[in-house]
C-alpha positions in Angstrom: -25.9 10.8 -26.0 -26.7 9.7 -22.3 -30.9 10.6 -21.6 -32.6 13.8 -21.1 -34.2 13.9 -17.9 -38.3 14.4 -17.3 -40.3 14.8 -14.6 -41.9 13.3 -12.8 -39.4 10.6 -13.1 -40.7 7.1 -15.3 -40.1 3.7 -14.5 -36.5 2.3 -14.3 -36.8 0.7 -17.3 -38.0 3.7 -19.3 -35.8 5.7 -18.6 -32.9 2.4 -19.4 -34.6 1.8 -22.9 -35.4 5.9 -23.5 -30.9 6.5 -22.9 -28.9 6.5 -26.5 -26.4 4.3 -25.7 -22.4 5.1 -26.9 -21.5 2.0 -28.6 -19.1 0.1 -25.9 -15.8 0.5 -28.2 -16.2 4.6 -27.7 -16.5 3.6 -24.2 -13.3 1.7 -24.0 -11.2 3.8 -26.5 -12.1 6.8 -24.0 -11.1 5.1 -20.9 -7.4 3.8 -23.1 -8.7 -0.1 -23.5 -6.7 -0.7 -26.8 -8.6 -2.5 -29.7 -7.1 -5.7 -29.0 -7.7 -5.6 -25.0 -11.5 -5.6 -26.0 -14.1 -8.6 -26.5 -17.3 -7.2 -27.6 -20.4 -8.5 -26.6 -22.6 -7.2 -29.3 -23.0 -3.3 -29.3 -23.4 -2.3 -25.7 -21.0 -4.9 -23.3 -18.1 -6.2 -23.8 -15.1 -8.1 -22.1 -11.5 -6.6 -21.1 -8.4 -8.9 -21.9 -7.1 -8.6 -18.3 -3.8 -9.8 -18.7 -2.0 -8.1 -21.6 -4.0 -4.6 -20.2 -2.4 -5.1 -16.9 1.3 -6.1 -18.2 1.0 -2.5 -20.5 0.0 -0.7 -17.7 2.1 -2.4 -14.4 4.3 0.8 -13.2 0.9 3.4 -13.5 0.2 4.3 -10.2 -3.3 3.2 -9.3 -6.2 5.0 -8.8 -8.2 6.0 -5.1 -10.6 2.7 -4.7 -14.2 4.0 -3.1 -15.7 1.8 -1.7 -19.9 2.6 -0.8 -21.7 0.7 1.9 -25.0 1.6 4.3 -26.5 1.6 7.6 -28.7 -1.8 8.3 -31.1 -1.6 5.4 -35.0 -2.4 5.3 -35.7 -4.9 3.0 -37.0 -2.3 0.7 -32.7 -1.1 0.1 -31.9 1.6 1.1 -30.1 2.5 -2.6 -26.1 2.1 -2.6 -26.3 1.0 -6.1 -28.0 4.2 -6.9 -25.5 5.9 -4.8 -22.4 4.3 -6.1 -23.6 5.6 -10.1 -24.6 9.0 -9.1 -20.8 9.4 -7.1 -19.4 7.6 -10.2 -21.5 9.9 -13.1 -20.4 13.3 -10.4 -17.0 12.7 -10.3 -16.8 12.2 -14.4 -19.2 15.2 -14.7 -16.7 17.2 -13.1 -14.3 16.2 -15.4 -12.3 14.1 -13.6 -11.0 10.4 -14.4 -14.0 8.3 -13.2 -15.2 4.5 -13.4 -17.7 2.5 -11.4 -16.7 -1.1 -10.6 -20.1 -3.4 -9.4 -21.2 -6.5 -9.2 -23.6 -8.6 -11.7 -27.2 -8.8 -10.4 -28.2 -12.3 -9.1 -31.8 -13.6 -10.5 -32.7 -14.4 -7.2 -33.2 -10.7 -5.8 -34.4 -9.6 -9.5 -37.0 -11.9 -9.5 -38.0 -12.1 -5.8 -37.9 -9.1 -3.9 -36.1 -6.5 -4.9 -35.9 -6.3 -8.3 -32.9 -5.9 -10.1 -29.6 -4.2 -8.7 -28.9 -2.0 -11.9 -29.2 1.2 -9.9 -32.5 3.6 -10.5 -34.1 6.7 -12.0 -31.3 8.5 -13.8 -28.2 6.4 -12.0 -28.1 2.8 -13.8 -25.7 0.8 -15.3 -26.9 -0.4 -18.9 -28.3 -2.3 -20.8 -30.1 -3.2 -17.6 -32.2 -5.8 -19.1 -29.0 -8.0 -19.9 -27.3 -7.0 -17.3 -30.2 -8.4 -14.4 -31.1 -11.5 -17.2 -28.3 -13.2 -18.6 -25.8 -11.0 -19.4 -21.8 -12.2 -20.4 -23.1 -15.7 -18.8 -20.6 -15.3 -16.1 -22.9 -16.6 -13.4 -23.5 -19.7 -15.5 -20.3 -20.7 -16.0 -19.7 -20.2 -12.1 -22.8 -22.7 -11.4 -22.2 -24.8 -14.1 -18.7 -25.2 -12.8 -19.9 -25.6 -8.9 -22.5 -28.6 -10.4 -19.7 -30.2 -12.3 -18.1 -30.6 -8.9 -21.1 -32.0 -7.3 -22.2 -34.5 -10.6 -18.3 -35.7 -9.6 -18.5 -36.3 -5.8 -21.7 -38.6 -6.1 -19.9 -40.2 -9.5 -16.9 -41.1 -7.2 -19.1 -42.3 -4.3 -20.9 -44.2 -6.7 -17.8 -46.2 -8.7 -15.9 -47.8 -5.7 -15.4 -45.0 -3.5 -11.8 -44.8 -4.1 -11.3 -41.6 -2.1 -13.2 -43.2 1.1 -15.8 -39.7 0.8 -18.1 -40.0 3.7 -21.7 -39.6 2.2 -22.9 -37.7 5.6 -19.3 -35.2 5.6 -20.0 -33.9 2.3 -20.2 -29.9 2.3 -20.9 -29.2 -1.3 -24.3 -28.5 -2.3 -25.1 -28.0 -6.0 -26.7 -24.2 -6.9 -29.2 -22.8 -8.8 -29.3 -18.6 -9.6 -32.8 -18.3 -8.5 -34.5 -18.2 -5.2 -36.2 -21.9 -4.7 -36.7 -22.5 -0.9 -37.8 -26.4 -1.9 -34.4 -27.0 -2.8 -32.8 -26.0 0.4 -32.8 -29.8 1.5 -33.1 -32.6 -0.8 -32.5 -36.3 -1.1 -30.1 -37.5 -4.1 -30.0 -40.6 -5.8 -33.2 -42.4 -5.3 -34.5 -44.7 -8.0 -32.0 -47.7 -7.4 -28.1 -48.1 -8.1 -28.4 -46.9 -11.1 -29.0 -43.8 -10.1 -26.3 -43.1 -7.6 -25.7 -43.6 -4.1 -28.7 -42.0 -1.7 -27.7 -39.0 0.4 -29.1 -36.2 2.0 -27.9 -32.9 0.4 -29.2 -29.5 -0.9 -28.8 -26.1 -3.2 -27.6 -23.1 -2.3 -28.4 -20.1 -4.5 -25.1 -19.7 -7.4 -24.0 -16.3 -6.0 -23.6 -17.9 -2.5 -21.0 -21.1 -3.6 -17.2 -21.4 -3.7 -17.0 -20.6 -7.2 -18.8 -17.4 -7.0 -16.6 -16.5 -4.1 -13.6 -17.5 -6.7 -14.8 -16.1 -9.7 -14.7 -12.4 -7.5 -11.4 -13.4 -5.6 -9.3 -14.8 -8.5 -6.2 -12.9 -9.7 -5.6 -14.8 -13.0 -5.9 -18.0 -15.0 -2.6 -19.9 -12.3 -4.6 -18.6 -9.2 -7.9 -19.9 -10.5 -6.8 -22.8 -11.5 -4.6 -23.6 -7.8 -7.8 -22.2 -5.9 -10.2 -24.7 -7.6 -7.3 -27.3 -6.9 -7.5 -27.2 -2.8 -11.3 -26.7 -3.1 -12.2 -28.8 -0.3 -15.6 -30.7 -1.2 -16.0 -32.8 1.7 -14.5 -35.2 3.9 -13.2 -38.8 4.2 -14.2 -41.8 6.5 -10.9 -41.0 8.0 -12.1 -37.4 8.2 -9.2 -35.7 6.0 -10.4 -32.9 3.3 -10.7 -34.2 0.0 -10.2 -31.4 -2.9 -11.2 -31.4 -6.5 -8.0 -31.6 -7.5 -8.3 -34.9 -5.5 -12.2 -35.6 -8.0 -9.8 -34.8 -10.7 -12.3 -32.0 -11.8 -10.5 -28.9 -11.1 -9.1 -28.8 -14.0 -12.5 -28.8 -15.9 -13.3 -26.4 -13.3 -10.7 -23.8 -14.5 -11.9 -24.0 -18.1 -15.6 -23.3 -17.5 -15.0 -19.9 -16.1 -11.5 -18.8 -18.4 -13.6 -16.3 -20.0 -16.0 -15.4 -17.1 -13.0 -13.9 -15.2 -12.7 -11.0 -17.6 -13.9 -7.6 -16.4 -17.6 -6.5 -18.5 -17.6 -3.4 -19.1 -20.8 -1.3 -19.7 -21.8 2.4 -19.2 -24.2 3.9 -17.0 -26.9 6.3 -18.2 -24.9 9.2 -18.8 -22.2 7.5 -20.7 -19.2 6.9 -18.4 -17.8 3.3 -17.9 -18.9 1.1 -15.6 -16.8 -2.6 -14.9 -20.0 -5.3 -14.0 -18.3 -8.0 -12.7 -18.4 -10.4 -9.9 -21.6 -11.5 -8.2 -21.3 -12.9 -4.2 -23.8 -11.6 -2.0 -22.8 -10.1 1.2 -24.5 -11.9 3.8 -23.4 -15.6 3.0 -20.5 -14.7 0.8 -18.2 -12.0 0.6 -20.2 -9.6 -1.2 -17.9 -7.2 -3.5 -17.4 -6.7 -7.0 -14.3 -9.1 -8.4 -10.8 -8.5 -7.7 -9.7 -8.7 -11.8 -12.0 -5.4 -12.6 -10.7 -3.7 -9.2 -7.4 -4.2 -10.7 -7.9 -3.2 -14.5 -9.9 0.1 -13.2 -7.6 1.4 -11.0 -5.0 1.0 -13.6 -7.5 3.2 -15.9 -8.7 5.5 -14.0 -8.0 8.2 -10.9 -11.1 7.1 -9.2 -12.6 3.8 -8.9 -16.1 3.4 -7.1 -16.7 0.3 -6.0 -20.0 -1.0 -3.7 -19.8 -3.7 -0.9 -23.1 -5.4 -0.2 -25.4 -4.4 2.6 -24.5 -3.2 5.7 -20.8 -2.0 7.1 -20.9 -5.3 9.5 -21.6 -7.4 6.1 -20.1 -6.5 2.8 -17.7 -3.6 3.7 -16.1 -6.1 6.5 -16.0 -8.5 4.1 -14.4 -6.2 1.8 -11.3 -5.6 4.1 -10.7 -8.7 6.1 -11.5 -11.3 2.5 -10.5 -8.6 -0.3 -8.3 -6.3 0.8 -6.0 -9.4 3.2 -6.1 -11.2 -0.2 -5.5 -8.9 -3.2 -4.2 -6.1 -1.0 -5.8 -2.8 -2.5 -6.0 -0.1 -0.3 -9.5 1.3 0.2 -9.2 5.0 0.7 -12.7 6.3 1.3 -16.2 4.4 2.6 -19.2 6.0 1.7 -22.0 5.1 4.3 -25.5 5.3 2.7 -28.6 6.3 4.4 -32.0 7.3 4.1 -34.5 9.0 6.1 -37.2 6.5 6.1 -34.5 3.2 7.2 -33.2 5.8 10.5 -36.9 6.3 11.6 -37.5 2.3 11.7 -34.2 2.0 13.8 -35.2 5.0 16.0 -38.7 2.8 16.4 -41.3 4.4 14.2 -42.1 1.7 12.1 -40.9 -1.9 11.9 -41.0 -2.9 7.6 -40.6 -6.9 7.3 -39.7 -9.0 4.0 -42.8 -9.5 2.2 -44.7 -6.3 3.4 -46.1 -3.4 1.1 -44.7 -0.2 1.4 -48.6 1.3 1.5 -48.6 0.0 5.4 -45.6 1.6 6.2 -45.6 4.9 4.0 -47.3 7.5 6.3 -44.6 6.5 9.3 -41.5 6.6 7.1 -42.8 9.7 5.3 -43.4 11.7 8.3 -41.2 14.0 10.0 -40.3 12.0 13.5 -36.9 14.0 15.3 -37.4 11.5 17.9 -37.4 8.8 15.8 -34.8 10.0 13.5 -32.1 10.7 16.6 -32.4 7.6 18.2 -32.1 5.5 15.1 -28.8 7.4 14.1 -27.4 5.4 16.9 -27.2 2.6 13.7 -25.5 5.1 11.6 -23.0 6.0 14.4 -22.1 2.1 14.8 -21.3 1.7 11.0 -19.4 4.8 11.2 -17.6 3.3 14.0 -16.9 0.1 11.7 -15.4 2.0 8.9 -13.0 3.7 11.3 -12.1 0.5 13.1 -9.9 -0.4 9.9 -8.8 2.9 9.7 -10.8 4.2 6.4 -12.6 7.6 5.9 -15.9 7.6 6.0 -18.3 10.2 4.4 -22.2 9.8 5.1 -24.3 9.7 1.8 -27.9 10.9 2.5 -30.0 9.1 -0.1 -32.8 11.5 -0.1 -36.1 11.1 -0.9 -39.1 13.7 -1.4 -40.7 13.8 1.8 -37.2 14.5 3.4 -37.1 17.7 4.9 -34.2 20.1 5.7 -34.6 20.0 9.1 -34.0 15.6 9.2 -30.9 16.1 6.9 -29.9 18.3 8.9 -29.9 16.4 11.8 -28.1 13.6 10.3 -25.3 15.8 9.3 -24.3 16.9 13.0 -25.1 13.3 14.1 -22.8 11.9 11.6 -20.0 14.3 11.9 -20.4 14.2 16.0 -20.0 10.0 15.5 -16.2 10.6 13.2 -17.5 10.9 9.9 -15.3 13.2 7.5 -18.7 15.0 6.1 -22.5 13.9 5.5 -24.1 15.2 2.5 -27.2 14.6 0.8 -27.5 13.3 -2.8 -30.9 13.2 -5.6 -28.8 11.2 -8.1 -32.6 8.9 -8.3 -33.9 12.6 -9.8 -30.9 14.2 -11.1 -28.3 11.6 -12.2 -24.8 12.9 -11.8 -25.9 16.3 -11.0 -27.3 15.4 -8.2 -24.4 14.1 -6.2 -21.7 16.8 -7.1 -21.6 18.0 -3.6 -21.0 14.3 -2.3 -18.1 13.9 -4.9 -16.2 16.9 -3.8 -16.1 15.6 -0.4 -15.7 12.7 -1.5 -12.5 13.7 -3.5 -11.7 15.7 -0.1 -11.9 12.5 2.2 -9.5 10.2 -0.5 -6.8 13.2 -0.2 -6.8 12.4 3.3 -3.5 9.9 4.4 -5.2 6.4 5.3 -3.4 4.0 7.6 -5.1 0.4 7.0 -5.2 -1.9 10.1 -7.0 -5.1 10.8 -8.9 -6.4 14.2 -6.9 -9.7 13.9 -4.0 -11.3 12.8 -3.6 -13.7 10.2 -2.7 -16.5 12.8 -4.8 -15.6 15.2 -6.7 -18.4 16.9 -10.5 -18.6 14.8 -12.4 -18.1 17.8 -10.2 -14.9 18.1 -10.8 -13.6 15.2 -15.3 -14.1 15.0 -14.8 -12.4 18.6 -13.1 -9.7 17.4 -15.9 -9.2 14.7 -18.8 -10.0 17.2 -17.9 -7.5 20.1 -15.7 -4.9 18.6 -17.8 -4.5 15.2 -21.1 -5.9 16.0 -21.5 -4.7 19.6 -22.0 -8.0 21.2 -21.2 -9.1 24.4 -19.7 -12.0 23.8 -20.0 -15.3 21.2 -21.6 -19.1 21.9 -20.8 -21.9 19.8 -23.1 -25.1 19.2 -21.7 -28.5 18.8 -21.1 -28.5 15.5 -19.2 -25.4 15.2 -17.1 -26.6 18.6 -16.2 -29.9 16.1 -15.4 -27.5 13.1 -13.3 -25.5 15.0 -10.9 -28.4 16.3 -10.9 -30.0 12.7 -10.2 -26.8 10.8 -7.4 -26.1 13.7 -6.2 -29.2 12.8 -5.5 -28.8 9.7 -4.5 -25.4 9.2 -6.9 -23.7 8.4 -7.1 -21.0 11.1 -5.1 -19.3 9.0 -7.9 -18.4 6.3 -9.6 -15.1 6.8 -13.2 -14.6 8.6 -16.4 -14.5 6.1 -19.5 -14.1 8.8 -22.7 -15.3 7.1 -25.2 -13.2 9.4 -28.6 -11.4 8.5 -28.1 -8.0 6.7 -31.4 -6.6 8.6 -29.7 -6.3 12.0 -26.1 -5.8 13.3 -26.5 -8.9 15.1 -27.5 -12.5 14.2 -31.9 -11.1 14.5 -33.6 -9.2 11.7 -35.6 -8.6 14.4 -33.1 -6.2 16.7 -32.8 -3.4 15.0 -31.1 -0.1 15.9 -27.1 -1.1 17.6 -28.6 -3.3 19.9 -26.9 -4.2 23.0 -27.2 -7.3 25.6 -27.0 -9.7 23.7 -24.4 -12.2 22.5 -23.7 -13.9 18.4 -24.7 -17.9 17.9 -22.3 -19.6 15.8 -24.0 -22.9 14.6 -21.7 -24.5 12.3 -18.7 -23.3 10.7 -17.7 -23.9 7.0 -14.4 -23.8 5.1 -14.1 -22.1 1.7 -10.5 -23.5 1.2 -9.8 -22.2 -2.7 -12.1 -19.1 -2.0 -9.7 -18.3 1.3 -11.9 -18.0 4.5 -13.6 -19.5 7.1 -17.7 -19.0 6.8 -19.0 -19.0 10.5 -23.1 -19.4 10.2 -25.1 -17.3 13.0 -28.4 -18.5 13.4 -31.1 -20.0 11.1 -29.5 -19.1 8.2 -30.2 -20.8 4.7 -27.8 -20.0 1.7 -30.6 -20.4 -0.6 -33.7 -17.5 -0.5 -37.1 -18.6 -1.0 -40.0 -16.0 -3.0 -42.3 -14.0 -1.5 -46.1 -14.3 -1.7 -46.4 -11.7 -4.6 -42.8 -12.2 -6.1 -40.6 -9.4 -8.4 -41.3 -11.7 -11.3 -44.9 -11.3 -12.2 -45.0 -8.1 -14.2 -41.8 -9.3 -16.3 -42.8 -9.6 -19.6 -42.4 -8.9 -23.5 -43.4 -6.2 -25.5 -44.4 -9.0 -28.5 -44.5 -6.4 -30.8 -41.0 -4.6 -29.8 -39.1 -7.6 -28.5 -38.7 -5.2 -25.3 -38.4 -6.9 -22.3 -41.3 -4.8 -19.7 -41.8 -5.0 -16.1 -38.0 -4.9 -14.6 -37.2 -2.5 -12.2 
């Protein structure tokens, strides 16, 4: 089973449709999912029956949760995904007890700029074309739940108003799974009385709403359910939170995503499982995999790797002061990806924007630059600094490509080790799958047998400007924090009502470690804009905005989507990557 490698290595989805697949069943019966803990999804995915699996298996110890992160990327990734499989396929290629846990891919990325989030060469997750398309229709249900909630605000506003929602306080947006910058800022109900009551409003992209956030946070069917019910939609005239339990859709709410909680399970392309579930991103949402597989793998297996969006300063933050506050699972080693090519742009050699071909930037990122390469380390040595603030291993995974040389990996090591890291080793899963990464799992396994001591930068209580300060100078490296207007308002309201309380969830660009893509490196001198602050009342956390920021992408000029297309004599889908 699994795929036999050839060189040079073929497209992404070659090598996905070339790999002979274990049917998912053999998958679970391997891993101990009993029969009736199992909800295929034709021959290759299936669903896990969370709650009977986790009742059988309550006093197993858990597993070591891994978590992998990066350096700030370039827009081109930097390759966690990638990294993430090829730790995952080492550590079961060494015969140990092994699972990946990741999140869905959004349609936005897939079909915009990246491409899809399956992993590459000989590390994916399959089926990859369900997987990046439709998949177990989780994301659906979690937009068709968020636009259930929106159809009933303007319903309300339209039939008497009853709850006294102010049409200019409402916070919900509706949200589409695909980048559409048009839909950023709308106008609703146009056409008369018939159609509704006129507002201003907008769309942010699915995997950025509330219920994303929930669908990944949720413990169960009562937490969903009591997370949907304090949802805060908006606000009154009198300017007091109204809830969809108050729109009397929460219910209706819980039953659209019953069965898009469950963990998917798939398999990655040498055969060992792989939980797909969960789908915020990590620069507007909270960015990691959901809570409900986290729980089911570590109960299965000895060694769960997970991977947290971006950036340290996005999704592996997120990851401790949203997941771990909330669900409390201990993390017990961060691997920090980085490549060659993303260093030398920090150390100045090149600066790659969104949008941009590779071609202009190739012979600068593929040429050896010590110069370059030290000084951009300085961004490795902040996110290494990150990890450690919550007091979590870290082991630096070099993501190497062919025009690395010895002497640049090299490099990296000392600087990484010099900067607190437990070890830095290079990886060729891309190439070599599994194989390729055996010498990052063993220190891997090293770093988790290691004692952690978890600790946060704030308290629960603390004051919110407190707690985006902490996160701004101590994390970010600024010197200080200035807040507009609106956030100055926010802050007094949600103060008001309690809701300094909820954990932090800073939306801020994943190209920078401050609130510029454009300052790049660990920039200092310079200080973090909060615009506006928003709260995500059933998903748990404040979400400060730094910046012009929009929650829903637009395409670029020559988009991921063009070469999609089907093989009309095979049925195969072509032209994913």
């Amino acid at each position: 089973m699994g795929v036999t490698r050839r060189y040079p290595v073929p497209s992404d989805i070659e090598i996905a449709q070339e790999t002979v697949l274990d049917p998912i069943e053999k998958i679970a019966a391997r891993m101990g999912i009993k029969d009736e803990e199992l909800e295929p999804y034709g021959k290759y995915m299936a669903k896990v029956d969370y709650q009977p699996l986790l009742e059988r298996l309550k006093s197993k110890p858990n597993g070591k949760f891994i978590t992998v992160t990066a350096i700030t990327p370039t827009p081109l990734g930097e390759g966690k995904t990638v990294t993430s499989l090829t730790l995952g396929q080492a550590l079961a290629k060494m015969g140990l007890n092994a699972c990946n846990a990741l999140r869905e891919p959004s349609k936005g990325p897939t079909f915009g700029i990246k491409g899809g989030a399956c992993g590459g060469g000989y590390s994916q997750m399959l089926p990859m074309e369900n997987i990046n398309l439709h998949f177990t229709g989780d994301i659906h249900a979690a937009e068709s739940a968020n636009n259930l909630a929106a159809a009933a605000v303007d319903n309300s506003i339209t039939h008497g108003n009853k709850l006294g929602i102010d049409p200019c306080n409402v916070t919900w947006v509706r949200g589409e799974d695909l980048n559409d910058r048009a839909l950023r800022d709308i106008v609703v109900g146009l056409g008369g009385k018939v159609n509704g009551y006129p507002r201003q409003t907008g769309y942010s992209i699915t995997v950025a709403t509330e219920p994303a956030a929930i669908h990944a946070l949720t413990s169960g069917l009562a937490d969903l359910r009591a997370r949907f019910a304090r949802t805060v939609i908006g606000y009154s005239y009198a300017n007091k939170p109204v809830t969809c339990e108050d729109l009397k859709v929460a219910g209706a709410m819980t039953a659209l995503m019953v069965d898009a909680i469950k963990p998917n399970l798939v398999q990655s392309t040498e055969n060992h499982p792989v939980f797909c579930s969960g789908f915020p991103f990590a620069n507007v949402a909270h960015g990691n995999n959901s809570v409900l597989a986290d729980l089911v793998a570590l109960k299965l297996c000895d060694y769960v790797v997970s991977e947290s969006g971006f950036a340290s300063d996005n999704g592996f933050v997120k990851l401790m002061d949203v997941v771990v506050r909330q669900s409390h699972i201990p993390v017990d080693c961060a691997v920090i990806v980085a490549s060659i090519r993303a260093l030398k742009q920090h150390g100045g050699a090149y600066h790659f924007r969104p949008g941009m071909k590779y071609s202009a930037i190739k012979a600068a990122a593929e040429t050896e630059n010590p110069d370059a390469l030290r000084k951009g380390c300085e961004n490795l040595a902040q996110h290494i600094k990150i990890v450690k603030a919550y007091g979590v291993h870290a082991v630096v995974a070099i993501n190497r490509f062919t025009s690395d040389t010895d002497k640049e990996v090299e490099l990296i090591r000392q600087l990484a080790i010099e900067a607190g890291a437990e070890d830095a080793v290079p990886h060729e899963g891309w190439a070599k799958g599994g194989e390729g990464g055996l010498d990052l799992a063993k220190a891997v396994v090293k770093a988790c047998d290691k004692p952690t001591k978890l600790q946060f930068l704030y308290a629960d209580d603390a004051p919110i400007k407190e707690k985006i300060e902490a996160n701004a100078v101590k994390l970010y490296g600024a010197d200080g924090v200035d807040y507009q207007a609106a956030a100055e308002e926010r802050i007094k309201l949600f103060t008001s009502l309690g809701y300094n309380k909820l954990c932090l969830n800073v939306a801020k660009t994943h190209l920078s470690l401050s609130h510029d893509p454009n300052l790049l490196n660990a920039p200092r001198g310079w200080r973090l804009p909060v615009r506006d602050i928003k709260a995500n009342v059933g998903a748990g956390f404040l979400y400060p905005l730094t910046g012009v920021f929009p929650t829903m992408p637009g395409l670029p000029s020559e988009p991921a989507f063009i070469p999609v297309d089907v093989d009309l004599k095979t049925g195969k889908i072509k032209g994913l990557f």
